[in-house]
MIGURO-600032 format. One record per residue (C-alpha): residue number from 1; residue in three letters; x, y, z. Coordinates in nm, 2 decimals, decimal comma, padded with zeros to 4 digits. Example, Ala and Ser with C-alpha at 12.3 -4.5 7.8 and 13.67 -1.06 7.14 Angstrom:
# MIGURO-600032
<pt n="1" res="ALA" x="01,23" y="-00,45" z="00,78"/>
<pt n="2" res="SER" x="01,37" y="-00,11" z="00,71"/>
This chain:
# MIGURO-600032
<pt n="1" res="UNK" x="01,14" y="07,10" z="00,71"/>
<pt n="2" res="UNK" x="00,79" y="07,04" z="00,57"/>
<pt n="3" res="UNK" x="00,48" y="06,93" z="00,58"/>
<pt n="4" res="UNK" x="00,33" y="06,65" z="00,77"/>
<pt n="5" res="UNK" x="00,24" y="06,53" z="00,45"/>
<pt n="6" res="UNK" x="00,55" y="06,58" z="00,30"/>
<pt n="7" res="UNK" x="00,73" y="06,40" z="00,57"/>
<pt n="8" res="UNK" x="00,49" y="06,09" z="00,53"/>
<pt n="9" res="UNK" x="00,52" y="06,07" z="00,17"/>
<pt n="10" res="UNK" x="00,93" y="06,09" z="00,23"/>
<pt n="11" res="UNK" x="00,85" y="05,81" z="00,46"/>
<pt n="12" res="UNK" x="00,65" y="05,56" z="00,20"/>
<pt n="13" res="UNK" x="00,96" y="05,70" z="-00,06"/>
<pt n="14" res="UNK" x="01,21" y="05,48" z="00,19"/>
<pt n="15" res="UNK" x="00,98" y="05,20" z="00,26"/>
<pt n="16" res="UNK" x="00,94" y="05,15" z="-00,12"/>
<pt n="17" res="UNK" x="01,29" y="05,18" z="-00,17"/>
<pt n="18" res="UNK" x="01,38" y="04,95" z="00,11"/>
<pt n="19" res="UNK" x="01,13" y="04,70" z="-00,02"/>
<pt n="20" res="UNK" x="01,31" y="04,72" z="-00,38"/>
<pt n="21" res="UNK" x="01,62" y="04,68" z="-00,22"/>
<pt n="22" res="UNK" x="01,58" y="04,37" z="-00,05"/>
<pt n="23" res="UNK" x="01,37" y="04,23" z="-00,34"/>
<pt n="24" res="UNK" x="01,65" y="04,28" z="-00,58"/>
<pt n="25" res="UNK" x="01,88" y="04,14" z="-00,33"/>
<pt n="26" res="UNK" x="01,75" y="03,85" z="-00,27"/>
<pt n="27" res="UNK" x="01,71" y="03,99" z="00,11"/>
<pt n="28" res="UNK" x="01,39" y="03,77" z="00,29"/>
<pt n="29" res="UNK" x="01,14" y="03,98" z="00,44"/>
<pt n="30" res="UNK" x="01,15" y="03,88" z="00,86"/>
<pt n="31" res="UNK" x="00,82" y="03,75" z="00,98"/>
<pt n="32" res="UNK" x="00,55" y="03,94" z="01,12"/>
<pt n="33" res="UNK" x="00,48" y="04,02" z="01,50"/>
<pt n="34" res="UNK" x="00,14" y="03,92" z="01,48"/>
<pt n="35" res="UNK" x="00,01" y="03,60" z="01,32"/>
<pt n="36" res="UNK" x="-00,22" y="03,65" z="01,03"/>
<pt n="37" res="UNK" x="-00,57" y="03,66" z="01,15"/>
<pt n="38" res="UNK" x="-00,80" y="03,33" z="01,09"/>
<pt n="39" res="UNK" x="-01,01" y="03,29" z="00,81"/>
<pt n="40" res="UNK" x="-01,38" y="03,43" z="00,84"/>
<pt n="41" res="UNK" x="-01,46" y="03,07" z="00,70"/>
<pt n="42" res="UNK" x="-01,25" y="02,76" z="00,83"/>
<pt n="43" res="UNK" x="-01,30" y="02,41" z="00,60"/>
<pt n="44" res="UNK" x="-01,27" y="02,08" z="00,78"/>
<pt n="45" res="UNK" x="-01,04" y="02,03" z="00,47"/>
<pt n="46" res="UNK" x="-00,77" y="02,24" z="00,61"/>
<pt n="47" res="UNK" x="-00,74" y="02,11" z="00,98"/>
<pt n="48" res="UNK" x="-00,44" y="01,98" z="01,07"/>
<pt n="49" res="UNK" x="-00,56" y="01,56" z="01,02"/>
<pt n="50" res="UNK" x="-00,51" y="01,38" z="01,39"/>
<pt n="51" res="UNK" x="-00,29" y="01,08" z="01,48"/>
<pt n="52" res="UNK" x="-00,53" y="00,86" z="01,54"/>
<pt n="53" res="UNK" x="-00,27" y="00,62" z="01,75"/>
<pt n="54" res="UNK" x="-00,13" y="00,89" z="01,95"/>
<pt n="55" res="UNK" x="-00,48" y="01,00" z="02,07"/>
<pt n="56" res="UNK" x="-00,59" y="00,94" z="02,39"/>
<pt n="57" res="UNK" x="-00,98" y="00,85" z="02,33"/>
<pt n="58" res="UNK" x="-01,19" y="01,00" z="02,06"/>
<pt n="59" res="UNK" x="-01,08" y="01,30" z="01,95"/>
<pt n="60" res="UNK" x="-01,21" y="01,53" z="01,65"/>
<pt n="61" res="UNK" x="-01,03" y="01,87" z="01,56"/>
<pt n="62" res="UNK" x="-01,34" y="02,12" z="01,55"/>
<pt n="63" res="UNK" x="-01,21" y="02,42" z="01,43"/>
<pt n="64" res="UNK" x="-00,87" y="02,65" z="01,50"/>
<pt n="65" res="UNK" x="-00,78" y="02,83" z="01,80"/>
<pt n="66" res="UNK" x="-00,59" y="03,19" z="01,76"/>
<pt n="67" res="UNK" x="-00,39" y="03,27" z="02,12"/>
<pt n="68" res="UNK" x="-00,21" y="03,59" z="02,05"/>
<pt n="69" res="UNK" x="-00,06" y="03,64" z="02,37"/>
<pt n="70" res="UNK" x="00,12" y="03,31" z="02,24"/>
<pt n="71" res="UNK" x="00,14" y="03,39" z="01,91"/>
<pt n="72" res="UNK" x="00,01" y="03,03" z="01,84"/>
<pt n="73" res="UNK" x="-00,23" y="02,90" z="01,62"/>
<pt n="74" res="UNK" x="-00,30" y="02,57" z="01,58"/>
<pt n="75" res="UNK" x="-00,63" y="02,28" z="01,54"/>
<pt n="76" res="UNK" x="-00,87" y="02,29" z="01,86"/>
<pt n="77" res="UNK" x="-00,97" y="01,94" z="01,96"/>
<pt n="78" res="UNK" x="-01,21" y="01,81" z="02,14"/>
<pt n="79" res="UNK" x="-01,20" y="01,46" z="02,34"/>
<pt n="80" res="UNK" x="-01,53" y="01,27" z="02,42"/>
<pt n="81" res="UNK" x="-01,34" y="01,02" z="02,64"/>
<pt n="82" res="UNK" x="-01,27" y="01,27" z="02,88"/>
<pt n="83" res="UNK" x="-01,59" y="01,43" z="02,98"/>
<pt n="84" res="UNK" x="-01,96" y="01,54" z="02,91"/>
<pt n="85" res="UNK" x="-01,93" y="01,83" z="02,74"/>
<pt n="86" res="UNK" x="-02,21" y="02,13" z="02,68"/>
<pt n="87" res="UNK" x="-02,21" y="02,36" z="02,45"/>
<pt n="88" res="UNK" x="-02,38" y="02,67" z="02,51"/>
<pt n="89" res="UNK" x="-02,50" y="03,01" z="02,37"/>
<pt n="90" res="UNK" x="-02,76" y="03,17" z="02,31"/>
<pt n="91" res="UNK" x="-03,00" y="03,17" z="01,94"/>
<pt n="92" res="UNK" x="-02,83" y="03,11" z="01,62"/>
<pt n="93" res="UNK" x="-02,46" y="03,16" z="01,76"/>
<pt n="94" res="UNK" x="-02,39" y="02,80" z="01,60"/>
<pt n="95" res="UNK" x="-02,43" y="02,56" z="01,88"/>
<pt n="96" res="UNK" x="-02,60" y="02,27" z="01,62"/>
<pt n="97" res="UNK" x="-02,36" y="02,35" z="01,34"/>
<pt n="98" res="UNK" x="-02,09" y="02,29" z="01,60"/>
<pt n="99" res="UNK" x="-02,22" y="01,90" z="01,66"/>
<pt n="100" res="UNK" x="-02,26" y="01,84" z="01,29"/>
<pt n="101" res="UNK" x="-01,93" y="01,94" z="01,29"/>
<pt n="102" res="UNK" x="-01,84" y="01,69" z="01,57"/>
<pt n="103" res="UNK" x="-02,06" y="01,44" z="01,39"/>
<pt n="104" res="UNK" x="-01,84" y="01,47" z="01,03"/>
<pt n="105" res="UNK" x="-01,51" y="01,45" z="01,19"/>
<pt n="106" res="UNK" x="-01,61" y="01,17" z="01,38"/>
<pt n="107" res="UNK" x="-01,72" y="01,00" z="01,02"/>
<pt n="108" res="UNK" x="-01,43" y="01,10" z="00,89"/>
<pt n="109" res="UNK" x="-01,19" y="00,96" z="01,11"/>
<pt n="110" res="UNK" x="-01,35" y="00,66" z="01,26"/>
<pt n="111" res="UNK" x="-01,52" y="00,35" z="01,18"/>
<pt n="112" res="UNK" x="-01,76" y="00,17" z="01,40"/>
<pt n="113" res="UNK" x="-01,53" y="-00,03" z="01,61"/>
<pt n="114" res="UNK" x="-01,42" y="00,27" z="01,73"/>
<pt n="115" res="UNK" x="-01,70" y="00,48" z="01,85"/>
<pt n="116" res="UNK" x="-02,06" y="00,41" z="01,79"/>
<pt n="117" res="UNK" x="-02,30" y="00,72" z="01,80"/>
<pt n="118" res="UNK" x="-02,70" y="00,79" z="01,91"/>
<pt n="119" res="UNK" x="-02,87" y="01,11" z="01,91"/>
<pt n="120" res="UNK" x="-03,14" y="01,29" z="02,04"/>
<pt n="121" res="UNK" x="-03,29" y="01,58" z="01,84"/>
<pt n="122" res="UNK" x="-03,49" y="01,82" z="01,97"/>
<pt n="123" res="UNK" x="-03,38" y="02,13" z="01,79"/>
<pt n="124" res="UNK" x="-03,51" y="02,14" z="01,44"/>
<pt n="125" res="UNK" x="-03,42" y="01,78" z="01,31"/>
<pt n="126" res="UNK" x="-03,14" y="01,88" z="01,10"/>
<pt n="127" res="UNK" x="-02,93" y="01,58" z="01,27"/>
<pt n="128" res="UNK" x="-03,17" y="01,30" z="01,06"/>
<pt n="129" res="UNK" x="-02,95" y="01,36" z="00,78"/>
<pt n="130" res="UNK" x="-02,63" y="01,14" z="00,96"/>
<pt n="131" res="UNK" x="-02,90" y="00,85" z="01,03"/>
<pt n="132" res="UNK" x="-02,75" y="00,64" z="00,75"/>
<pt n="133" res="UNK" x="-02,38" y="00,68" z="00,89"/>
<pt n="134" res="UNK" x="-02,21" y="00,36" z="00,97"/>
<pt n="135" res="UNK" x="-02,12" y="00,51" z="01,30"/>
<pt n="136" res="UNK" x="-02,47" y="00,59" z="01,39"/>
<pt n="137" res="UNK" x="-02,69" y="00,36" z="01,59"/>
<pt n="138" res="UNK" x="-03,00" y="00,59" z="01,54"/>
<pt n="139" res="UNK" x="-03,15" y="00,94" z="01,57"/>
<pt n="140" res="UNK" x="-03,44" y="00,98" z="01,75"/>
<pt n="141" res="UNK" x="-03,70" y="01,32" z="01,80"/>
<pt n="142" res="UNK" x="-03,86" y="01,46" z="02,08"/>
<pt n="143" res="UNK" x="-04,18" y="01,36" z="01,97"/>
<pt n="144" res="UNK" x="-04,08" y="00,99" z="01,97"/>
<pt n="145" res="UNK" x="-04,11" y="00,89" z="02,30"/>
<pt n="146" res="UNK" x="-04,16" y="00,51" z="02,27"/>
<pt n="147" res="UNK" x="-03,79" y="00,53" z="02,12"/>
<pt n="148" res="UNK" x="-03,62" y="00,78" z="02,37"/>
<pt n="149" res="UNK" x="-03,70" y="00,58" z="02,61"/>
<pt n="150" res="UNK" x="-03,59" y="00,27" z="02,44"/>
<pt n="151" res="UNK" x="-03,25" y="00,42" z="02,36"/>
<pt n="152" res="UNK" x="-03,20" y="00,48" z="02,75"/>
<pt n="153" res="UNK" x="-03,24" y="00,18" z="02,81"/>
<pt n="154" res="UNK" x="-03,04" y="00,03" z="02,53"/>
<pt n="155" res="UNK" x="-02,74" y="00,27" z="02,72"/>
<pt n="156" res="UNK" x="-02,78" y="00,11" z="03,07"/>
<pt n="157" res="UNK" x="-02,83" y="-00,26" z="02,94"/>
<pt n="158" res="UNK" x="-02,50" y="-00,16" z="02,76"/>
<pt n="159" res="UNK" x="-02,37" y="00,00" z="03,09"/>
<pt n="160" res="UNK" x="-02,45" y="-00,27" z="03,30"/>
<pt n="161" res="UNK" x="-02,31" y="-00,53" z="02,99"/>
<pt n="162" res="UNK" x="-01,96" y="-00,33" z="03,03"/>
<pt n="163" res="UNK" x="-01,95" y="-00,32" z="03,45"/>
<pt n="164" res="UNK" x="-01,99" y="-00,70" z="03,43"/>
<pt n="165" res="UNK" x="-01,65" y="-00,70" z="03,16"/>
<pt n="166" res="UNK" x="-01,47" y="-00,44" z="03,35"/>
<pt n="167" res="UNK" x="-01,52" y="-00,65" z="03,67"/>
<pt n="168" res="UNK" x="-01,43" y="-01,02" z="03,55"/>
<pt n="169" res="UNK" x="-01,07" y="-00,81" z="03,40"/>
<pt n="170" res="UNK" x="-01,00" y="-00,60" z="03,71"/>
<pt n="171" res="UNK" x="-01,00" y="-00,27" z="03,53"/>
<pt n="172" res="UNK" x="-01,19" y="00,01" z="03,65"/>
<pt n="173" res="UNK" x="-01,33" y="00,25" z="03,34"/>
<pt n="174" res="UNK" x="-01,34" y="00,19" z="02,93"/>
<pt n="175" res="UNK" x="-01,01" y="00,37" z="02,91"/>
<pt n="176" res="UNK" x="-00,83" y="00,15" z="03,08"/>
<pt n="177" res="UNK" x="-00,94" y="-00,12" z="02,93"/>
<pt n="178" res="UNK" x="-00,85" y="00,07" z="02,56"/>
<pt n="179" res="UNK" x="-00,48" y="00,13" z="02,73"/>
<pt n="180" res="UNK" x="-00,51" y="-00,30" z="02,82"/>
<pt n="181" res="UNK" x="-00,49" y="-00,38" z="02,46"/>
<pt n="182" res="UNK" x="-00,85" y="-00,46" z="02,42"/>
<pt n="183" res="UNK" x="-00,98" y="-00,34" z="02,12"/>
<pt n="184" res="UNK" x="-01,39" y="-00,49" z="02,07"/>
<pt n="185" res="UNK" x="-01,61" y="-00,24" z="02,31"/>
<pt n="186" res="UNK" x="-01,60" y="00,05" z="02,12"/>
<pt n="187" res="UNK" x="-01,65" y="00,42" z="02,24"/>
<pt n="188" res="UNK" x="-02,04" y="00,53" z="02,31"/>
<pt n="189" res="UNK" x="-02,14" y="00,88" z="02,24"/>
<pt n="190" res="UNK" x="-02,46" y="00,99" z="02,32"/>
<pt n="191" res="UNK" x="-02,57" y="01,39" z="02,19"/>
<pt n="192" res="UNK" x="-02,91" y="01,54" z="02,26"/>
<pt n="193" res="UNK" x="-02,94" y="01,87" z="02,04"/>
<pt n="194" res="UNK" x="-03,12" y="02,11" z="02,27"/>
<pt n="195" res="UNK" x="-03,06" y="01,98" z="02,62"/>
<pt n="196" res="UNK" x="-03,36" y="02,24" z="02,74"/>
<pt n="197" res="UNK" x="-03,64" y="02,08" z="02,54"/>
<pt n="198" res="UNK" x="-03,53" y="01,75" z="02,61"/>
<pt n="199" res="UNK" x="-03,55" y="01,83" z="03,00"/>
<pt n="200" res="UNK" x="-03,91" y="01,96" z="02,92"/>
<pt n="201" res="UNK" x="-04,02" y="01,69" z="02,69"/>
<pt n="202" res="UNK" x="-03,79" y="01,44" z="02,94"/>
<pt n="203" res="UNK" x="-03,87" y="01,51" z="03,32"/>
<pt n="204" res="UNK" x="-03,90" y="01,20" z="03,41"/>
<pt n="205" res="UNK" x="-03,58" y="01,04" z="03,27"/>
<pt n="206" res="UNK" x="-03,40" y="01,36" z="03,46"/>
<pt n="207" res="UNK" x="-03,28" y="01,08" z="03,71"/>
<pt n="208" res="UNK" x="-03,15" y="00,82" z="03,44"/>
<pt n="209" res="UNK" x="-03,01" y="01,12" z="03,27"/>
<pt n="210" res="UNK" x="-02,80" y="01,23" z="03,55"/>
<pt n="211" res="UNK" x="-02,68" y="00,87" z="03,59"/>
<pt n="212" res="UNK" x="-02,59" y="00,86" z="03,21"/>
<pt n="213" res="UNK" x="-02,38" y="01,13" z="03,26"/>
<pt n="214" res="UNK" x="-02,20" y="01,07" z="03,58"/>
C-alpha cells in the first residue's frame, strides 16, 4: 500500500481515465446533485419573459430564486395586484435598486392601459430619471409639498371615481372587474422610496396614507 498521496493521485488516474472513456464513447455525463449556483450578476435580459395573459394582475419577474432543498431555480415575481408590499433592509443593501428594477420591468412589459405609475422620492432622487415613461404619471420629492399633497388627492378622487363604477356593475374590487372583461381602468401603483422620511416629512397625511393602503 502507499502513500496518502499516492492513493489520491491513483484516484485522479481513474477519474481521468473514466472521463476519457465516456468521452470517447459517446457516454453523457449524468447531471449534477446540486444546481449550479446563480450568477453574482443577474440581467433583466435573461429572466424568464412572463405571459402576460396568464397573469393574474401586474406582475414583474425581479430577479431568480435558488431553493436547494428543491433543487429548483426559477424567475421570482412579484404581483402588485395582490398586496402592498415593503421592502426592507438596512443602508446600501439595494432596497432602491430593487424598485428601479420593478420600475423597468414594468416598462418593459406594459403599456399605460395596463398600469399607470406615481412616485414619491424621498431617498436621493435617483427615481426622476423614469419621469418621462409613458407609464408614469409623475415623480414627486420630499421637498415638494404643494405636489404630494396634490398626488393624494388625485389617488382618492381616482378612488372614489372607481367605488362609484364598481357599485353601478355590482363588482366588489378592480380585480374582479379585470376577470369581468373590462379592460379601460387600468392598474394604479403608487411607490414612495424611503417610507421613513416620507412619515417624517408626511405626518399629517399618516391617516390618508393608511387609507391608501388598506
Amino acid at each position: 500500500s502507499g502513500s496518502r498521496d499516492d492513493a489520491r493521485n491513483q484516484l485522479q488516474v481513474i477519474v481521468d481515465y473514466v472521463e476519457e472513456y465516456c468521452q470517447a464513447a459517446g457516454i453523457k455525463q449524468l447531471n449534477g446533485i446540486c444546481l449550479p449556483a446563480l450568477h453574482d450578476v443577474i440581467r433583466g435580459s435573461e429572466l424568464t419573459p412572463i405571459n402576460k395573459a396568464a397573469a393574474q394582475g401586474i406582475v414583474v419577474p425581479v430577479g431568480i430564486y435558488d431553493d436547494p432543498e428543491r433543487q429548483d431555480q426559477d424567475n421570482y415575481c412579484m404581483n402588485l395586484s395582490d398586496n402592498n408590499s415593503y421592502i426592507i433592509g438596512s443602508a446600501m443593501t439595494g432596497k432602491t435598486t430593487l424598485l428601479q428594477t420593478i420600475l423597468l420591468q414594468l416598462m418593459r412589459y406594459y403599456t399605460p392601459q395596463d398600469v399607470n405609475v406615481y412616485i414619491i422620492d424621498c431617498g436621493n432622487m435617483t427615481l426622476k430619471v423614469f419621469e418621462d415613461s409613458n407609464i408614469i404619471g409623475g415623480v414627486t420629492f420630499a421637498a415638494e409639498e404643494d405636489r404630494v399633497i396634490n398626488l393624494f388627492k388625485l389617488l382618492f378622487r381616482i378612488v372614489a371615481e372607481r367605488k362609484k363604477i364598481f357599485s353601478e356593475k355590482g363588482l366588489g374590487t378592480h380585480k374582479a372587474y379585470k376577470e369581468a372583461g373590462y379592460t379601460d381602468m387600468p392598474q394604479i401603483v403608487l411607490i414612495i422610496d424611503n417610507l421613513a422620511s416620507f412619515r417624517e416629512y408626511y405626518d399629517n397625511l399618516s391617516d390618508d396614507f393608511l387609507a391608501l393602503s388598506r
